[in-house]
N, CA, C and O of each residue as an XYZ file, in Angstrom:
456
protein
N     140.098    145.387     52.339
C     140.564    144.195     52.977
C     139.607    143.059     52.706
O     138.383    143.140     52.610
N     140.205    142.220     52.621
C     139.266    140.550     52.268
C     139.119    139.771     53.500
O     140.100    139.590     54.223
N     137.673    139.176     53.867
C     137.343    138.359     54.970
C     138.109    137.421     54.910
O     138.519    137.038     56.006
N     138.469    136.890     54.034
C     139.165    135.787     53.964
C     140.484    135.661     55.000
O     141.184    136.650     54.782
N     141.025    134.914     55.929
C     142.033    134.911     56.701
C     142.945    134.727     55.701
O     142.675    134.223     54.611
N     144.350    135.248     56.151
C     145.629    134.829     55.545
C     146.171    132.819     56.309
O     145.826    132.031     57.190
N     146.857    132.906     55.535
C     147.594    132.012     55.754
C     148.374    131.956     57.111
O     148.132    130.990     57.834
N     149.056    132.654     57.428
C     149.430    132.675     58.980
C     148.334    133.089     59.844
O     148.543    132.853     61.034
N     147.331    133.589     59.596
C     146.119    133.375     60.515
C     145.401    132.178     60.874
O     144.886    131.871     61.949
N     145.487    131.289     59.306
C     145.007    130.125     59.735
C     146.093    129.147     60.357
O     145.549    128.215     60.949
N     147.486    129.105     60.385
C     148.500    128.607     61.008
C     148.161    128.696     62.696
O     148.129    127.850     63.590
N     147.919    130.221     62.641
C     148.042    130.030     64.356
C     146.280    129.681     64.852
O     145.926    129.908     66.008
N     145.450    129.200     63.962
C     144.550    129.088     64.808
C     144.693    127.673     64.455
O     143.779    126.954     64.858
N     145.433    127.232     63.934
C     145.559    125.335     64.147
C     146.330    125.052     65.263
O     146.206    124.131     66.069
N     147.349    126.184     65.203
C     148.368    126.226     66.193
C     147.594    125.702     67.923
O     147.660    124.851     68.810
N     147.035    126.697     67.584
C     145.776    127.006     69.151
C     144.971    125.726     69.222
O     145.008    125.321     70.384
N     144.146    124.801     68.321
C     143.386    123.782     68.245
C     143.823    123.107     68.344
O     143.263    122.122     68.825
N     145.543    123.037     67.883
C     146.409    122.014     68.509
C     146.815    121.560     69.976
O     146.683    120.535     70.645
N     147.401    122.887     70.161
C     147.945    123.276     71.582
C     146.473    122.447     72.634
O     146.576    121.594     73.516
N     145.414    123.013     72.171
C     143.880    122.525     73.204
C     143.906    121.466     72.988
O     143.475    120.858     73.968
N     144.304    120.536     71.867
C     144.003    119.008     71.893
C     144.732    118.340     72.821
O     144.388    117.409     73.550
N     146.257    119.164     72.681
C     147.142    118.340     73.577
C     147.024    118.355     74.767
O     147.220    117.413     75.534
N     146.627    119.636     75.073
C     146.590    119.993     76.852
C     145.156    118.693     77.207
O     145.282    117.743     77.980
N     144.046    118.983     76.502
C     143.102    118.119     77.080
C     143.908    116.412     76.618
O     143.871    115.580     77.524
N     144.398    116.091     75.643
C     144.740    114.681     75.940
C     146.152    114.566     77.119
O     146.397    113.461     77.603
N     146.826    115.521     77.422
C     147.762    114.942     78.577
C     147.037    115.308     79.616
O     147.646    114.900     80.605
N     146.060    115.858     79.945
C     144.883    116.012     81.266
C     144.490    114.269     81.252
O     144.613    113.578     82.263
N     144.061    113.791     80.081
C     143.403    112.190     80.375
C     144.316    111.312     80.454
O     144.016    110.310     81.104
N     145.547    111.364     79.914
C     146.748    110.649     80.405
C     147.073    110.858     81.455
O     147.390    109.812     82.021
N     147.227    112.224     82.416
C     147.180    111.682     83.573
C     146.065    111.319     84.573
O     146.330    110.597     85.535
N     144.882    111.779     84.379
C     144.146    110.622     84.704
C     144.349    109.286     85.034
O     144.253    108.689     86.106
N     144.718    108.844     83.644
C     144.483    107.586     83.644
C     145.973    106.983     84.518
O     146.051    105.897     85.093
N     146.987    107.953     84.420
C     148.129    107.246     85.367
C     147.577    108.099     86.734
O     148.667    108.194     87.298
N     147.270    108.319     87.027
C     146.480    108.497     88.513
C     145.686    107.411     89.217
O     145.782    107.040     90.387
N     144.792    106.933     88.148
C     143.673    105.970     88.605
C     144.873    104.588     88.398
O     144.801    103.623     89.160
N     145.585    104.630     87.660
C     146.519    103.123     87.640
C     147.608    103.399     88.732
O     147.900    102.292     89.186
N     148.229    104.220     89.265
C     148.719    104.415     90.528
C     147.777    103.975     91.857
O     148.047    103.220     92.791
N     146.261    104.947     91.485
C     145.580    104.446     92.912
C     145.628    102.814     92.976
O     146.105    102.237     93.954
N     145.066    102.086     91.791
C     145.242    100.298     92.168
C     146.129    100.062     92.255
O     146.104     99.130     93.059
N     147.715    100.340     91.810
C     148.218     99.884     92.307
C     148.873     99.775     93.840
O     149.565     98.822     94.199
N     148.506    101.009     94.748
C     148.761    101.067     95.496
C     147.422    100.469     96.689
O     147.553    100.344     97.906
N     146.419    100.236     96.019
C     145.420     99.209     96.193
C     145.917     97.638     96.405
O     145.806     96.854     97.347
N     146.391     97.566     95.364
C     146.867     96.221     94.970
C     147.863     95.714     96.643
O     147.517     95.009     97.592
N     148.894     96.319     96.412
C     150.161     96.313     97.194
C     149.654     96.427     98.947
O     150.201     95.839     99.881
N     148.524     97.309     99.025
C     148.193     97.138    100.552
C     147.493     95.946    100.514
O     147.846     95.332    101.521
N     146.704     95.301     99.905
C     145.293     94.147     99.842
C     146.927     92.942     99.953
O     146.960     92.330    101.021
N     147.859     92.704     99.199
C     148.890     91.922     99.738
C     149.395     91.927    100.561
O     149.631     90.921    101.230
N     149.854     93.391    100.900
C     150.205     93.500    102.753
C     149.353     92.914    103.935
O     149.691     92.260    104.922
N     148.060     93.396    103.477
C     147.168     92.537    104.541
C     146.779     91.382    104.666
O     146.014     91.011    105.556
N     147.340     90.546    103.636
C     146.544     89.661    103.558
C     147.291     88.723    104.165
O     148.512     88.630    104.043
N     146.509     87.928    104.903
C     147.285     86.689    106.402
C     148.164     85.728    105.501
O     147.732     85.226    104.463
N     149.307     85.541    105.946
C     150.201     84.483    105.497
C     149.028     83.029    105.253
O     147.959     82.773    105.807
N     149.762     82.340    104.244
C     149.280     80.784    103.991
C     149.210     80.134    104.874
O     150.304     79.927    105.400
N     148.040     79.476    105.524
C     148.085     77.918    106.158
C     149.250     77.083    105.962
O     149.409     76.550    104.864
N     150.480     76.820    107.338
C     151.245     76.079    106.807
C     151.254     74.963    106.753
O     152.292     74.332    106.552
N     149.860     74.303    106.953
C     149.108     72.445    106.558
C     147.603     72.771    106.297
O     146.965     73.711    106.772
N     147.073     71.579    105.250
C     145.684     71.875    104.839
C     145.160     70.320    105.326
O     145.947     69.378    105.423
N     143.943     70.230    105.568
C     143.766     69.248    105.710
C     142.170     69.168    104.677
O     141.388     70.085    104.928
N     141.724     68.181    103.626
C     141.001     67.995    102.349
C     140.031     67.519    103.026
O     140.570     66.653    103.716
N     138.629     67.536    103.339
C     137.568     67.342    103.751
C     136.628     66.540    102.078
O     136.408     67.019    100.965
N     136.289     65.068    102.754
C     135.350     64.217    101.814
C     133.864     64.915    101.369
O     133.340     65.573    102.268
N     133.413     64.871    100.578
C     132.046     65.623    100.192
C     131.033     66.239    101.192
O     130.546     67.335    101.469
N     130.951     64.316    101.776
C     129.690     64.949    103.254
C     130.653     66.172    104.204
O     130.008     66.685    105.118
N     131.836     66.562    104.077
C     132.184     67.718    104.835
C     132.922     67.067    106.299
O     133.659     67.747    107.012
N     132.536     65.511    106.603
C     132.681     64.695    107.876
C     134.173     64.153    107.671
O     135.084     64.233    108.495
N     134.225     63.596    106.422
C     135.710     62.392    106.072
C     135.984     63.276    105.774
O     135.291     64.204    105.357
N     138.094     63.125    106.053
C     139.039     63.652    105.847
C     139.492     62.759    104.404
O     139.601     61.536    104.317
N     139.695     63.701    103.415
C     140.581     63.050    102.458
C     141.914     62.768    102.390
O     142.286     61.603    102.242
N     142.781     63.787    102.489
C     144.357     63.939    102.576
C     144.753     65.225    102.733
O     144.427     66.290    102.209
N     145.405     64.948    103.436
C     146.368     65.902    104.187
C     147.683     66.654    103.557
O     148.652     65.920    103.361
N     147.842     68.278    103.163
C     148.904     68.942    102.155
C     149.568     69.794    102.571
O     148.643     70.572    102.804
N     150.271     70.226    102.817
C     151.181     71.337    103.392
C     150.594     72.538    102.300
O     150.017     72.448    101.216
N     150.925     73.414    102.931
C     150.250     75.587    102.719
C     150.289     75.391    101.668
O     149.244     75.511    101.027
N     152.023     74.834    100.721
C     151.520     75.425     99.430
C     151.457     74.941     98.095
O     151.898     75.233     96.984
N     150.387     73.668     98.902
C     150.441     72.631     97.605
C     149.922     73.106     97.032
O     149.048     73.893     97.395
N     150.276     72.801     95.647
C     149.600     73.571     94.353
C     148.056     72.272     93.870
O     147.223     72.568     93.014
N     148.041     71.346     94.411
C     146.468     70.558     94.471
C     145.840     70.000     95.777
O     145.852     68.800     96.053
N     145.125     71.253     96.796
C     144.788     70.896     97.495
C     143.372     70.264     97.502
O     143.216     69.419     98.384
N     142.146     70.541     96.573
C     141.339     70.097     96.252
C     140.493     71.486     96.861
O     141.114     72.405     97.395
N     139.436     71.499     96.751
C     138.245     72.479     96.994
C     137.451     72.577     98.376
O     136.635     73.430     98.726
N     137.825     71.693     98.916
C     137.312     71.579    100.548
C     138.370     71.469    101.342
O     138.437     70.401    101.951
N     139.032     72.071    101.486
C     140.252     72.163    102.356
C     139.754     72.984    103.709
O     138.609     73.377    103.933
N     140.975     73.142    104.587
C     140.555     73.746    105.885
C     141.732     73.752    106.332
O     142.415     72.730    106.260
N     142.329     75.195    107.025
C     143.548     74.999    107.423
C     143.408     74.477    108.375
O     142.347     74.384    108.993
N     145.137     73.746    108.872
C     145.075     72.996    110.075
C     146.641     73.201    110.739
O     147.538     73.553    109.972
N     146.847     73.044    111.730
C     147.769     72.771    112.830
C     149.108     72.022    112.232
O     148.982     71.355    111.206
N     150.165     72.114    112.763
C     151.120     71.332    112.373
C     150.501     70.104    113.734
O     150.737     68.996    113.254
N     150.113     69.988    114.572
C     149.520     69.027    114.904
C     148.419     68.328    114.932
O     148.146     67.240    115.439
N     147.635     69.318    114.139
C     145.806     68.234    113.477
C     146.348     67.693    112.537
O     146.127     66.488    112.413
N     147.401     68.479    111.366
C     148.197     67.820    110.337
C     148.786     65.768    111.016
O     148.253     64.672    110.842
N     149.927     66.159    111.681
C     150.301     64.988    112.267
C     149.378     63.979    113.062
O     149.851     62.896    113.408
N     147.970     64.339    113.380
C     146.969     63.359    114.216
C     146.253     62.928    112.987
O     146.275     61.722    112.740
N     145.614     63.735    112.166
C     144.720     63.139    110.656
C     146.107     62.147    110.250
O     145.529     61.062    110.178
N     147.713     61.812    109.912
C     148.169     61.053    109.093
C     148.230     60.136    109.910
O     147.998     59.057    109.364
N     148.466     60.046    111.131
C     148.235     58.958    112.338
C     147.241     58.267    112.058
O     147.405     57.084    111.758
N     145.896     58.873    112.091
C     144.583     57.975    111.982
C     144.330     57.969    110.760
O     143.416     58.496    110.126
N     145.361     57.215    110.385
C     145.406     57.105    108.204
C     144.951     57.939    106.667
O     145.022     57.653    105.472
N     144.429     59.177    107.526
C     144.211     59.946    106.556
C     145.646     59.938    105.630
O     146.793     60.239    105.958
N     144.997     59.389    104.122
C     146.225     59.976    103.114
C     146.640     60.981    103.215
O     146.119     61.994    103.681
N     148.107     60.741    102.584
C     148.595     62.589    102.461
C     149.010     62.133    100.530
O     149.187     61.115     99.861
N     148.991     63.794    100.307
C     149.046     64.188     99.171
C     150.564     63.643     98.800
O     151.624     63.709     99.423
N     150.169     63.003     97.351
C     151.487     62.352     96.620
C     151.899     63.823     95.947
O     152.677     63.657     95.007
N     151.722     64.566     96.080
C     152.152     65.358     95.177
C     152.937     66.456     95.856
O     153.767     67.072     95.187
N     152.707     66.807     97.364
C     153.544     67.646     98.245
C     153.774     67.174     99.551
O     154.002     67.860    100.548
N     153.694     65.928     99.466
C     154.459     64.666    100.727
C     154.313     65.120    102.287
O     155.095     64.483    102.993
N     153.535     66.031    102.990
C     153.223     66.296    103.907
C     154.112     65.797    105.360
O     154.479     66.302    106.421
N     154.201     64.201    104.500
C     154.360     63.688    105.620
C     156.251     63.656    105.885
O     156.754     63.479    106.994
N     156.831     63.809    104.949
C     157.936     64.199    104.773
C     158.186     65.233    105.251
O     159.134     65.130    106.029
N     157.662     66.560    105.147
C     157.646     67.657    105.753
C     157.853     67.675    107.639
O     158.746     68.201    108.303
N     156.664     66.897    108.079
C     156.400     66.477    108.936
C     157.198     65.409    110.103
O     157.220     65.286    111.328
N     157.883     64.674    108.780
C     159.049     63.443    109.451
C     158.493     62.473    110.006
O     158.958     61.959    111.023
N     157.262     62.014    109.346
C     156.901     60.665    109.274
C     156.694     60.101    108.132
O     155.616     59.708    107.686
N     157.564     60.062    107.725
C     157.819     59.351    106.902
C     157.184     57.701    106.455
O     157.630     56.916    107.292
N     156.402     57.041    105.536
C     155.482     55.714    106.055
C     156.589     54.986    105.571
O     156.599     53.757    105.641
């Protein structure tokens, strides 16, 4: 007899090196849809919890003291110093002339219209 393997010997031991490649790569595929399930179900609670929008902002001037203008929850340019506010701190800041935002009319919202 010759050391040499036959041909269907070496078939089934690719067979086998095969079979092990696959089992260990669908082990890391699911992994990896395991760990992308856990965020997403990460994801989906961190939105559940998270507190509804301010439904008025009111824009605070540099020194933090002056009011700039006044935007409803979901203006898309409230500026960087904002602070939520009241549907009635909203309506007292446009009273005592704080601008409101040209761009989501607050005061329209509001029904004071200037």
């Amino acid at each position: 007899m010759s050391d040499t393997p036959s041909h269907l010997e070496l078939l089934q031991f690719t067979r086998r090196v095969v079979a092990q490649q696959a089992r260990a790569s669908l082990r890391q595929l699911d992994r990896w849809i395991a760990d992308e399930e856990r965020r997403e179900a990460e994801r989906r609670q961190a939105e559940e919890r998270r507190p509804p929008p301010p439904e008025w902002l009111i824009e605070r001037g540099l020194d933090r003291s002056s009011l700039v203008a006044v935007h409803t929850g979901d203006c898309w340019d409230p500026g960087k110093r904002q602070m939520p506010a009241t549907r009635e701190q909203a309506r007292d800041a446009i009273r005592q002339q704080v601008p409101v935002c040209s761009k989501c009319r607050p005061d329209t919202r509001l029904g004071l219209l200037e």
